[in-house]
C-alpha positions as CSV (number, residue, x, y, z in Angstrom):
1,X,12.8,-9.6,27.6
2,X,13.4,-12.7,25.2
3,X,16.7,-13.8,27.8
4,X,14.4,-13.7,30.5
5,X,11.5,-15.9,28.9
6,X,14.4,-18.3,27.8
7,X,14.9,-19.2,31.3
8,X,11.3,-20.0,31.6
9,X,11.0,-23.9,31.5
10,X,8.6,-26.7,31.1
11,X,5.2,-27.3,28.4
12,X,4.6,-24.8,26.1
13,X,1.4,-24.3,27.8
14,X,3.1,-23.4,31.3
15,X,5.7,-21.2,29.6
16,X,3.1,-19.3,27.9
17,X,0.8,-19.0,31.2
18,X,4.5,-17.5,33.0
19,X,5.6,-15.3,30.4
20,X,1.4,-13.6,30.5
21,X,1.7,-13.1,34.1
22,X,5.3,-11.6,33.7
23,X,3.8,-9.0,31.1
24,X,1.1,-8.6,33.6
25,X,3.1,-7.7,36.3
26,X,5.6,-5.1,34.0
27,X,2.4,-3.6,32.5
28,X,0.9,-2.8,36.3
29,X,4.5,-1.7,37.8
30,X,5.2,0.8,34.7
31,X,1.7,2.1,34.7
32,X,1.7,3.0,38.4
33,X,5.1,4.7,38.0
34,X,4.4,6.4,34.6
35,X,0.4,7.2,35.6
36,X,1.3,10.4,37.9
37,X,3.9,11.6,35.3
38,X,1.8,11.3,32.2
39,X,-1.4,12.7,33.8
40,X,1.0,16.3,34.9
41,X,2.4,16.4,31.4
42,X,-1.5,15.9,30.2
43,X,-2.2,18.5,31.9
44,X,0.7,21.1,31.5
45,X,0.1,20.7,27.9
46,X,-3.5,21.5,27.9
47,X,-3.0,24.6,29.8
48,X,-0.1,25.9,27.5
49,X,-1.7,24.9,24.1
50,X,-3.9,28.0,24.1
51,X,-0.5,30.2,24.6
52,X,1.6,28.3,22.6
53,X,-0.2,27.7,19.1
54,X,-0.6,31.4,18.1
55,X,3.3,31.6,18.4
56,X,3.5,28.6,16.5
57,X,1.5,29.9,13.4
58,X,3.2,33.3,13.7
59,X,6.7,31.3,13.2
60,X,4.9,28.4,10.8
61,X,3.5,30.6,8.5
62,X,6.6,33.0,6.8
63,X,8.3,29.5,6.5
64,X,5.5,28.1,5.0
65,X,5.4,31.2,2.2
66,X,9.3,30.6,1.6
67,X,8.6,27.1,0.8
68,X,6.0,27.8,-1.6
69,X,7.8,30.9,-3.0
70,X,11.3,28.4,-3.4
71,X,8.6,25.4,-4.6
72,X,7.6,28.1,-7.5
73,X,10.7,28.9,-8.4
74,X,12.5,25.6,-8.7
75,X,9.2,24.4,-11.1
76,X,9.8,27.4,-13.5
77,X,13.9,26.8,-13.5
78,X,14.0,23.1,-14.3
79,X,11.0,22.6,-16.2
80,X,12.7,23.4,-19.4
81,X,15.5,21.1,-18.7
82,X,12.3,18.4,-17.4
83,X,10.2,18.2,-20.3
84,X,12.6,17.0,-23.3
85,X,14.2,14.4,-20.4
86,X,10.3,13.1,-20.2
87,X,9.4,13.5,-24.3
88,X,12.7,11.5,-24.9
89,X,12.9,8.7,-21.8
90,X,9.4,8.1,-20.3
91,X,6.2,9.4,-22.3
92,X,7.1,7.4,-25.6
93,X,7.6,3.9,-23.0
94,X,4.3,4.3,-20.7
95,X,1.8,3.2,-22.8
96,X,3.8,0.3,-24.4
97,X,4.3,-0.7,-20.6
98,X,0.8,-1.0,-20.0
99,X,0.2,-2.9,-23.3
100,X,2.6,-5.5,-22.1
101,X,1.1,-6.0,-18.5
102,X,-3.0,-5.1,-19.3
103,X,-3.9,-8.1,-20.7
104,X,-2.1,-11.2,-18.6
105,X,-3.0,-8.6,-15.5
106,X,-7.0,-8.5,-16.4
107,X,-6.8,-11.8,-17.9
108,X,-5.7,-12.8,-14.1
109,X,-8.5,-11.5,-12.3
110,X,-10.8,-12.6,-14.7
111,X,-9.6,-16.3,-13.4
112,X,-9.5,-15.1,-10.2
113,X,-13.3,-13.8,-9.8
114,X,-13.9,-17.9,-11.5
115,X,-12.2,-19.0,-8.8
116,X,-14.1,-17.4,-5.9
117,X,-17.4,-18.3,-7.8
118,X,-16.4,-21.8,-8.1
119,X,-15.2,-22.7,-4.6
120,X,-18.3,-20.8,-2.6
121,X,-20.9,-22.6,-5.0
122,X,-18.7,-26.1,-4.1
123,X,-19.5,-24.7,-0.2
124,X,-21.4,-26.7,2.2
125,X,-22.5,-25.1,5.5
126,X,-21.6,-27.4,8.7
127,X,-24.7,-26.3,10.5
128,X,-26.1,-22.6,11.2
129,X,-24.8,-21.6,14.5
130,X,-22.0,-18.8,14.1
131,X,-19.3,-21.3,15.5
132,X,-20.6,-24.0,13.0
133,X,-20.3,-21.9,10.0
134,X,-16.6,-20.2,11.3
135,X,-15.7,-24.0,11.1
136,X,-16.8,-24.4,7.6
137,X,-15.4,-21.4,6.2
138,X,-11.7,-22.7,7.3
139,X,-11.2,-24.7,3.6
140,X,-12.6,-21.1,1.7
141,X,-9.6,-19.0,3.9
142,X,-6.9,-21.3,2.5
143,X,-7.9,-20.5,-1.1
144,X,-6.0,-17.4,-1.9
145,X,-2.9,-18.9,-0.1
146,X,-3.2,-22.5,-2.1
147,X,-1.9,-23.8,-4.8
148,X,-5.5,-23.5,-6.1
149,X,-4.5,-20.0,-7.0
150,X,-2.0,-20.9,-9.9
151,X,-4.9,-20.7,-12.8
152,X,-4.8,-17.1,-12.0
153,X,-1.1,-16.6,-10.8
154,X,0.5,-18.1,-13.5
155,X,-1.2,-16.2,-15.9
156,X,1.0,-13.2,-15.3
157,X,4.0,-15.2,-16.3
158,X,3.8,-14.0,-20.1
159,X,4.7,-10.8,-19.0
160,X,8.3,-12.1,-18.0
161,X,9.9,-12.3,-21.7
162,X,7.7,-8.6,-23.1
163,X,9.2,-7.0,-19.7
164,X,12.8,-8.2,-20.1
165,X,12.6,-7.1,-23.4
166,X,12.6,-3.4,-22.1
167,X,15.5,-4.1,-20.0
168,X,17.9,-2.5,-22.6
169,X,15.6,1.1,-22.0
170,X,15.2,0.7,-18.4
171,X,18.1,-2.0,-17.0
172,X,16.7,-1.5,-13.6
173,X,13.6,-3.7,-14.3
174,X,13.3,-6.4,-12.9
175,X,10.3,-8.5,-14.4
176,X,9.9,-11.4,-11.6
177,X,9.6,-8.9,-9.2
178,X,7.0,-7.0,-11.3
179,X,4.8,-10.8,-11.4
180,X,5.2,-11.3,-7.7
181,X,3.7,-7.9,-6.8
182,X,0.4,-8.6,-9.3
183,X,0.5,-12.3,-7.8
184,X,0.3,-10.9,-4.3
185,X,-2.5,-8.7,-5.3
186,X,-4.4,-11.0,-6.3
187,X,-4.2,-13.6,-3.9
188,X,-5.1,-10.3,-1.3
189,X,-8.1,-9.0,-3.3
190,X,-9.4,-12.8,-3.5
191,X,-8.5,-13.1,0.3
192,X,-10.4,-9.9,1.0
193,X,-13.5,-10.7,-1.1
194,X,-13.9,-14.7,0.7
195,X,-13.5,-12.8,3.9
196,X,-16.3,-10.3,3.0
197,X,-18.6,-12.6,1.9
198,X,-18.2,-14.6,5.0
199,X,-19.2,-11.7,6.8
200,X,-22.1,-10.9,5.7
201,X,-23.4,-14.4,5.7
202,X,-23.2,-14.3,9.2
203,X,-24.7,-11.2,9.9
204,X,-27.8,-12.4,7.2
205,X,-27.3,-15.9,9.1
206,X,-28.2,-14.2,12.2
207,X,-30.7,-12.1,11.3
208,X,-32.6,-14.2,9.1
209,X,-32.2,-17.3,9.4
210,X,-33.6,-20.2,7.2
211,X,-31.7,-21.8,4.6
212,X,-27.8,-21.1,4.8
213,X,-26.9,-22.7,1.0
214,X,-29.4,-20.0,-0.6
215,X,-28.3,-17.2,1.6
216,X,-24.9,-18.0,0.9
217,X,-25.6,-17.7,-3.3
218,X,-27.2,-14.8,-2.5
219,X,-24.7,-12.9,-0.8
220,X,-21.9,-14.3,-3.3
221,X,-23.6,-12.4,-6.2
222,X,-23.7,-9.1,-4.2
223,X,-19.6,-9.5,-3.0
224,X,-18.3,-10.5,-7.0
225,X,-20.3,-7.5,-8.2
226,X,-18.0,-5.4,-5.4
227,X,-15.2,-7.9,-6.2
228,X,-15.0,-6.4,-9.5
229,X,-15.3,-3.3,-8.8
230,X,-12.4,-3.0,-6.3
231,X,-10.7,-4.8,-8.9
232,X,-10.9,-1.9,-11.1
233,X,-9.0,0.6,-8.5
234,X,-6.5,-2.5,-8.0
235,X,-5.4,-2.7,-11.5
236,X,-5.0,0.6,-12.0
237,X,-3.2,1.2,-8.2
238,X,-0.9,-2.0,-9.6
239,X,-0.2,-0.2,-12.8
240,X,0.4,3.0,-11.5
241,X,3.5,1.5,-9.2
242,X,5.0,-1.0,-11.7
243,X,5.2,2.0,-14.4
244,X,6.6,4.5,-11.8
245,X,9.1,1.5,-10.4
246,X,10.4,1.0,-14.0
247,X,10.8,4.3,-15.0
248,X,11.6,6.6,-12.2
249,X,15.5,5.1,-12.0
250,X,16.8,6.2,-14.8
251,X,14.5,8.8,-15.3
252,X,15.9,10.5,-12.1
253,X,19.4,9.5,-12.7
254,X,19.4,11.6,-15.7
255,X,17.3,14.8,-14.5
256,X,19.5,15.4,-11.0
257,X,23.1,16.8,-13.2
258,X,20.8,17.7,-15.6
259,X,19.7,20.4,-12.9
260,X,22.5,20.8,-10.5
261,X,23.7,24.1,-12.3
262,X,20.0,25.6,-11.5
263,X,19.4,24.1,-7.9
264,X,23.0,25.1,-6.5
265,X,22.6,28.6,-6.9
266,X,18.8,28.6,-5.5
267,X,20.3,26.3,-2.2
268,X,23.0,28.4,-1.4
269,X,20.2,31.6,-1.8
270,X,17.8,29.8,1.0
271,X,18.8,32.2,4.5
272,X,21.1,30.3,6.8
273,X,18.5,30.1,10.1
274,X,15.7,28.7,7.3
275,X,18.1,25.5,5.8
276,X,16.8,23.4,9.2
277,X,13.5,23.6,7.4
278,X,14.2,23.8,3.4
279,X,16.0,21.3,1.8
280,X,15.8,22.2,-2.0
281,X,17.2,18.7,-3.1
282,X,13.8,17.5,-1.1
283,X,11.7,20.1,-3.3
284,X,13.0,19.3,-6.4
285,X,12.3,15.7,-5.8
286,X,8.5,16.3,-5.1
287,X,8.6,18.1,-8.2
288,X,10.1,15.5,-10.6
289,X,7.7,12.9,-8.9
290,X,4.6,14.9,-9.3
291,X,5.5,14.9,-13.3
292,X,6.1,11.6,-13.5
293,X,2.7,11.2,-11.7
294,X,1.2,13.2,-13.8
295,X,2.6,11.5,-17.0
296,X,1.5,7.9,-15.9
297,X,-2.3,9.2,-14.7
298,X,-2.4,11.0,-18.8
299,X,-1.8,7.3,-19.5
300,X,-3.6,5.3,-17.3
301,X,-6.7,7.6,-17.4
């Protein structure tokens, strides 16, 4: 469509009035030729689903019990080649991980609850009509995307030089991009708690009325109290991927040969019409991610 609407000319306004009517005009023609189609299919399926499911389970269900058998099988083969692989290359690293990136990370949000207390205590409604207080809030929304943010950004930079440092164990870290993902979470969980409190002041706005300045401290108390507490499941969510980013590489680079001899022979035993549906290589993968799951919840809980 975009060398059709590059054809439309004149103000922006006018192209943008052509181009609606254009969608307008697609949208109608397709849905009266699709309508009649859709609406047979609808119903075709309806009638058939009664017929059809039964058959489905029937044929579902021994593939299902393969899996799980197979799934069984591969965790009691390659555990034993698993489990020295994890003692040696990721259990002894987790926790000094964490140690590196727990402090700047809480440190961070610490700032970054200041921050949100600061600038909605500086806040001054415009008035007390809905579109009034939308205009006021327009300062508050550009917060988490200012350079008012650094105080709390740039206190995950200490992390850079302790991260490198574990570049010789793990050399597919990369430590900037570790910072920029806790910067962006941040700036979101800031962004998210500015937009719930000015949500609720408008609902209290509207319902209550009366002064808009004390409403507006009370309902800042209530969102940092929830502020920090979806903090809490942040952190941890942030720690959980940077560990598994950092360690999974080379942690996966070294368990695949290490368990080729065991997962050939179980692949080649998987019947011939049942290969369209299971992939060992796929199975062995959800197994070596659930222990490295595992491993980093031990440490993280």
């Amino acid at each position: 469509m975009g060398r059709i609407y590059s054809k439309i000319t004149g103000p922006w306004s006018v192209r943008y009035a052509v181009r609606n009517q254009v969608l307008k005009a697609i949208d109608k023609a397709v849905g009266t030729a699709v309508k009649p189609a859709w609406a047979a299919m609808s119903k075709a399926v309806k009638e058939l689903r009664g017929k059809i499911e039964p058959v489905i389970k029937e044929m579902i269900d021994p593939i299902a019990k393969a899996e799980s058998d197979i799934l069984d099988k591969i965790k009691n083969a390659v555990m034993s080649k698993l489990e020295p692989l994890l003692n040696e290359h990721v259990k002894p690293h987790l926790s000094k991980i964490v140690e590196v990136i727990k402090s700047p990370m809480n440190g961070a949000f610490e700032e970054t609850f200041g921050l949100f207390d600061e600038h909605i205590s500086k806040w001054e409604p415009k008035g007390n009509t809905r579109e009034e207080l939308l205009h006021s809030f327009e300062d508050l929304d550009w917060v988490p995307r200012s350079w008012r943010m650094w105080r709390a950004t740039d206190k995950l930079s200490i992390m850079y030089e302790a991260l490198w440092a574990l570049h010789e164990i793990f050399p597919d870290i990369y430590p900037w991009s570790s910072i920029w993902d806790g910067q962006d979470e941040l700036r979101k969980r800031c962004d998210n708690a500015i937009y719930t409190w000015e949500e609720r002041l408008l609902e209290v706005v509207e319902k209550e009325g009366g002064d808009v300045k004390a409403h507006a401290e009370k309902v800042k108390a209530l969102v940092i109290a929830d502020f920090r507490e979806d903090s809490l499941k942040s952190v941890i969510k942030y720690f959980f991927n940077i560990l598994k980013k950092i360690v999974m590489p080379p942690f996966e680079a070294l368990v695949v040969p290490a368990c080729k001899a065991i997962l050939e022979p179980l692949a080649e035993a998987v019947p011939e019409p049942m290969k369209q549906f299971i992939d060992i290589m796929k199975m062995f993968e959800k197994i070596y991610n659930g222990v490295i799951d595992e491993c980093i919840n031990l440490v993280l809980g």
